[in-house]
N, C-alpha and C positions, 0 to 999 in steps of 0.2 A: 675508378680504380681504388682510389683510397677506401673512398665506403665499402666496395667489397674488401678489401683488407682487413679493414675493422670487423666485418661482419663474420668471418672467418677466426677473428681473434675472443671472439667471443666461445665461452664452454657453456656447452649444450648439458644440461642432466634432465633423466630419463623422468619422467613423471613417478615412477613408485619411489626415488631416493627421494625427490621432493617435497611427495607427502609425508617423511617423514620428519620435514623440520618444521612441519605445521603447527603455530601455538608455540615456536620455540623462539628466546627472544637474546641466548645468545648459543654461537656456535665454537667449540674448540676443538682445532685439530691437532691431532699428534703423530710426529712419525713423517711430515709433507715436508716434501720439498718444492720451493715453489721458484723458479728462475725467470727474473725478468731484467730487461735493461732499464727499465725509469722506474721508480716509481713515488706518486702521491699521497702526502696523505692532507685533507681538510679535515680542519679544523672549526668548528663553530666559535664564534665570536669570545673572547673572554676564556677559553680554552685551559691554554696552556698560564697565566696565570694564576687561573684557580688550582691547578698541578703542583705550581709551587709552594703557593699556599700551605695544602696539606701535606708534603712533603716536609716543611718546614715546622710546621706544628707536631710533627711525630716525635716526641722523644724519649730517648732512650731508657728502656725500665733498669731502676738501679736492684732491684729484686725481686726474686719472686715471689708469686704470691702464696699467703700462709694460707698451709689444710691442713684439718684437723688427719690423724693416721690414728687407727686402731688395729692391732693385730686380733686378726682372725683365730682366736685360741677356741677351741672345739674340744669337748671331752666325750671320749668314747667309752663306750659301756663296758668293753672287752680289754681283756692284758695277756703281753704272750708271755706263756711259762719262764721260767728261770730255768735252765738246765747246767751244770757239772758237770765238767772232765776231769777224769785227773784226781787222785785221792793222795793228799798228804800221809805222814806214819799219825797223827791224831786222827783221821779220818779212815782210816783202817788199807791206807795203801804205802808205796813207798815214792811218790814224785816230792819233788821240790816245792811245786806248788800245784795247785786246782785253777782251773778257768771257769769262770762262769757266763753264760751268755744267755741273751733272751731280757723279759723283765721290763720292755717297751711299752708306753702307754700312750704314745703317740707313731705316727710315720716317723718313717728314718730322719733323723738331725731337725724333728722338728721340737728344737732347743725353746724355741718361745711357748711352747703349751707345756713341755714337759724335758727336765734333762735326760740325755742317755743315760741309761743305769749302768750297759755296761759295753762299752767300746767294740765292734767286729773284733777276729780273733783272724789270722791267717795260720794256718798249717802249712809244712813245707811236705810234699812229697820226696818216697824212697821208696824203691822199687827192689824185689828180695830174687830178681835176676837180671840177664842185662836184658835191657830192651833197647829201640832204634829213641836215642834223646837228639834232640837237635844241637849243631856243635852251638849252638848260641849260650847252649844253657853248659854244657857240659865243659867248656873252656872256664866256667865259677868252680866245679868241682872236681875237674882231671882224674887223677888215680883214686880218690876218696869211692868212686862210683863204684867201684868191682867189689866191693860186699856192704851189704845193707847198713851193718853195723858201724863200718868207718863213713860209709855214706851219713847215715845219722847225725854221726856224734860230729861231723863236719860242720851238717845245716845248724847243730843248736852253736856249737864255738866260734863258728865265723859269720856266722850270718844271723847269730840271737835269732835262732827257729823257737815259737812260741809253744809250739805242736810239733810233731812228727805225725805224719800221715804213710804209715806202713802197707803196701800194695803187695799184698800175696799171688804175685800172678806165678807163681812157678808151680802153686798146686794146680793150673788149667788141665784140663784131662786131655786137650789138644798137643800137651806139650810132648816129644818122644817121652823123656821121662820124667811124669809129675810128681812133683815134691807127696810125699806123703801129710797125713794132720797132724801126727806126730812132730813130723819135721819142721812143720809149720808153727808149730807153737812154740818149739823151741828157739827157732828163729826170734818168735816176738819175747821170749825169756830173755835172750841176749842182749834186746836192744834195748828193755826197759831195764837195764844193767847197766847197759853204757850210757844211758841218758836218763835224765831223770823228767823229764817235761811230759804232760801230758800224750797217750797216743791214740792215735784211730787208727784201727787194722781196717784193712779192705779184703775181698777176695777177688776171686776173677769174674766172678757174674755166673755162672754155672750152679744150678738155686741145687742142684744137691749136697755137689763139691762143695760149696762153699761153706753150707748149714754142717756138715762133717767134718771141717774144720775150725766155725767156730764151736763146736763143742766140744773140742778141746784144749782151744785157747781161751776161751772164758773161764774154763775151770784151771788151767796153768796160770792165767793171769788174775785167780779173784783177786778182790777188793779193788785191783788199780784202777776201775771206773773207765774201762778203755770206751772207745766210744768203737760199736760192730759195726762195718759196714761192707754189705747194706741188707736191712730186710726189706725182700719185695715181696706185691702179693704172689708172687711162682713158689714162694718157700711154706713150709709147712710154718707159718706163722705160731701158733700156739706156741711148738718146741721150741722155736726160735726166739721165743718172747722169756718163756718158763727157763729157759739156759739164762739168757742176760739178768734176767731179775733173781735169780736162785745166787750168782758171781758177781752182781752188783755192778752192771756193766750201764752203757746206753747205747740204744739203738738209733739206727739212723735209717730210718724209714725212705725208700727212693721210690718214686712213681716218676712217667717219665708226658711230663707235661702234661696233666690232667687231673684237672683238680678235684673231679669224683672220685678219682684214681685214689689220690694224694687223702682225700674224706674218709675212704672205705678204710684205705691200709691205716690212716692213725686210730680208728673209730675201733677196728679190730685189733688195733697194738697196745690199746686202752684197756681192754677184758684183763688183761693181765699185766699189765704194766702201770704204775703211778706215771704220770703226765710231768713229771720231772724228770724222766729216762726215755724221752723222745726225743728226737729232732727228724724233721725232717728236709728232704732235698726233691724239689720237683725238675729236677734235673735243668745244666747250663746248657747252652750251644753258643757258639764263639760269637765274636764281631765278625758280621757278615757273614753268618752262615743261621738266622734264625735268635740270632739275640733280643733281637725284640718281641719277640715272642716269649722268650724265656722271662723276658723282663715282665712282660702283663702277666703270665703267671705268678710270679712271684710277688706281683706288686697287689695282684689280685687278693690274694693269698695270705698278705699280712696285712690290708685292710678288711679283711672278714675278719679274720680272727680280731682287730682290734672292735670291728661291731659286732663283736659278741659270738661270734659260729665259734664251739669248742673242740671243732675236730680240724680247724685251723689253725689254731691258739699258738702252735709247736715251734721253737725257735730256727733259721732256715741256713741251710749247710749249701755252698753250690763249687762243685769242683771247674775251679775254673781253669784248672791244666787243661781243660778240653779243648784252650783257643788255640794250642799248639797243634791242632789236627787238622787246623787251616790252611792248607799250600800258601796265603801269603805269610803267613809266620814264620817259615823256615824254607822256605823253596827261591832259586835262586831267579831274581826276575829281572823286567826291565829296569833301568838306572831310577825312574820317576819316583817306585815306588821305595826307593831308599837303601841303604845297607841290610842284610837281614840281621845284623847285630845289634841292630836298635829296633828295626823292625819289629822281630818276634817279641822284644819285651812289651815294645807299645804294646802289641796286638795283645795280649794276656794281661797288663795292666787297664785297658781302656775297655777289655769284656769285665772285668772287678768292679770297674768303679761305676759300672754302668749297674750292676746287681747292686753295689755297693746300695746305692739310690733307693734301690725296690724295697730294702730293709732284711737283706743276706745278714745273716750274724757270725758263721764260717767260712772261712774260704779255703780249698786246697792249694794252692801252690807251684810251681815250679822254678820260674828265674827270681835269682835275689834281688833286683832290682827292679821288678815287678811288684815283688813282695813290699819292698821297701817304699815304692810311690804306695801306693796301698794302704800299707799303714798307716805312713806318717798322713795321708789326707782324710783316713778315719779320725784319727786321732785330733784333728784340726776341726773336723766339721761337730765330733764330740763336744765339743767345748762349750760351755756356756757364756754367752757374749750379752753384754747390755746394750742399751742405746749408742747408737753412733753420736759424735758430740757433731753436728753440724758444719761447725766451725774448721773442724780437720777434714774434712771430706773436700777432695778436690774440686774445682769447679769447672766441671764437664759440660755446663752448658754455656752454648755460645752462638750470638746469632748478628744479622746484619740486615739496621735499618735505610 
């Protein structure tokens, strides 16, 4: 009875698992659980003192060990344009000040090859009807909202708006009744009255509507250096280039994630425009809804142009209100994923700073507080920093002999 006990207690494996520890000399398992009531272990003679031994001769490193570090500084053949918003009374407009952006000769914050020349830029958007805002954002600017112009002159007083980003959506031909170009121009008259900071008009995306308005706001607003947007290739490109460079405007070139797209429209906004009155935008899509994609283009996009492709070279604009189009940004959900009044800001701050990386030079805007992380961690990773002194650096490594 015993010997068959034992013989029972023994595990049988199949001939193919055991050909495979042939030649093998040692084995480790992971993830076993192994239950028994006794168990032995022998030892060969002299064993477990020689254990001590080496146990005891280990000791403890008081440092680490020195290696040499060299930074990886690389210089690229290519530099992207300088471009200007925004024209002072010396510069033949009426703003307070001009923005410049662009001017990189390295990837974004890469501070060890080359400093930023000139810090991202946020714009705040204002919209010239009402549209559906989330109350997240609309609780920063209450009654200001119900006309463009107190909207404006809000975002630059209370919130140090760097830009205004003017959205002409009432000229839509969708709408019962569209604002006229007329109408429309004098809208952007008023506000570049009430504030003096650089602006970007928009229109509604309807490539005729839109081209018939700005050919009237370009010539209402010469000199001030508005920045148009947007020319795509749907518009009569020529007129639409020949208007901005005749008013002394910049265009803002949109293709919508395609960077022949994005090649073709600067290549042909070139014919007729100096490459200091471009920018372009290869269009945002939110966090989680295709930001990573957005992100390879864009990242694409200003490494060519820094190797040299001059139909890349354009400084990059990305409207990143778009995150607010994401049901988690403003839509009421489970508890997990948080209030939507912090919500929606992450969600529009964390699509920015994600562009921010790819080497965006503009951003659109909507919540202050978006804006405001935003900023300030442009402005930080701007910086030119030297060597770490060693010494102050924590000591995060830690281990047991």
């Amino acid at each position: 009875m015993p010997e068959r006990a034992e013989k029972d207690s023994q595990i049988k494996l199949p001939p193919e698992l055991l050909d495979l520890f042939t030649g093998v000399d040692d084995l480790e398992l992971e993830d076993v659980d192994i239950e028994v009531d006794e168990l032995e272990f022998a030892y060969q003679s002299g064993f477990l003192p020689a254990i001590k031994r080496m146990v005891a001769a280990k000791s403890r490193p008081k440092s680490l060990l020195d290696a040499p570090f060299a930074l990886p500084i690389q210089k690229y053949p290519g530099q992207i344009v300088e471009v200007t918003i925004g024209a002072t009374k010396s510069q033949g407009g009426t703003r307070g000040s001009s923005i410049t952006i662009g001017g990189e000769k390295s990837p974004a914050f890469y501070t060890f090859e080359n400093p930023t020349p000139n810090s991202p830029i946020i714009s705040l958007d204002v919209f010239d009807q009402k549209v559906p805002i989330p109350k997240a954002v609309r609780t920063n600017f209450n009654d200001a909202m119900e006309d463009p112009i107190s909207w404006a002159k809000f975002a630059v007083d209370k919130f140090g708006a760097q830009m205004i980003t003017l959205h002409l959506v009432s000229i839509d031909p969708l709408n019962p009744k569209p604002s006229t170009p007329a109408e429309a121009a004098k809208t952007v008259e008023d506000i570049l009255q009430a504030v003096d900071v650089p602006l970007v008009v928009g229109g509604c995306g309807d490539p005729q509507k839109d081209l018939a308005v700005f050919e009237k706001v370009t010539a209402a607003a010469e000199g001030e250096r508005l920045l148009i947007s947007t020319v795509t290739l749907d518009m009569d490109i020529e007129k639409s280039a020949k208007l901005i460079k005749k008013y002394g405007h910049v265009a803002l070139a949109f293709s919508p994630m395609d960077l022949n797209q994005a090649r073709e429209l600067n290549r042909r906004l070139l014919e007729y425009l100096p490459k200091e009155q471009i920018i372009m935008d290869t269009t945002t899509a939110a966090l989680g809804y295709g930001l990573d994609y957005a992100y390879t283009i864009m990242e694409r996009a200003r490494l060519a142009g820094l190797m040299g492709d001059p139909e890349l070279q354009q400084p990059m604009s990305s409207g990143t209100t778009n995150a607010w189009a994401a049901r988690e940004a403003w839509q009421k959900m489970d508890p997990q994923w948080g209030a939507r009044e912090l919500r929606g800001p992450l969600w529009e701050a964390v699509t920015g700073l994600t562009l921010l990386l790819a080497g965006v030079d503009l951003f659109m805007m909507l919540h202050p507080a978006a804006v405001r992380t935003l900023r300030n961690t442009a402005q930080r990773l701007a910086e030119k920093r030297g060597t770490a002194d060693a010494a102050k650096v924590a000591d995060w490594v830690s281990a047991k002999f």
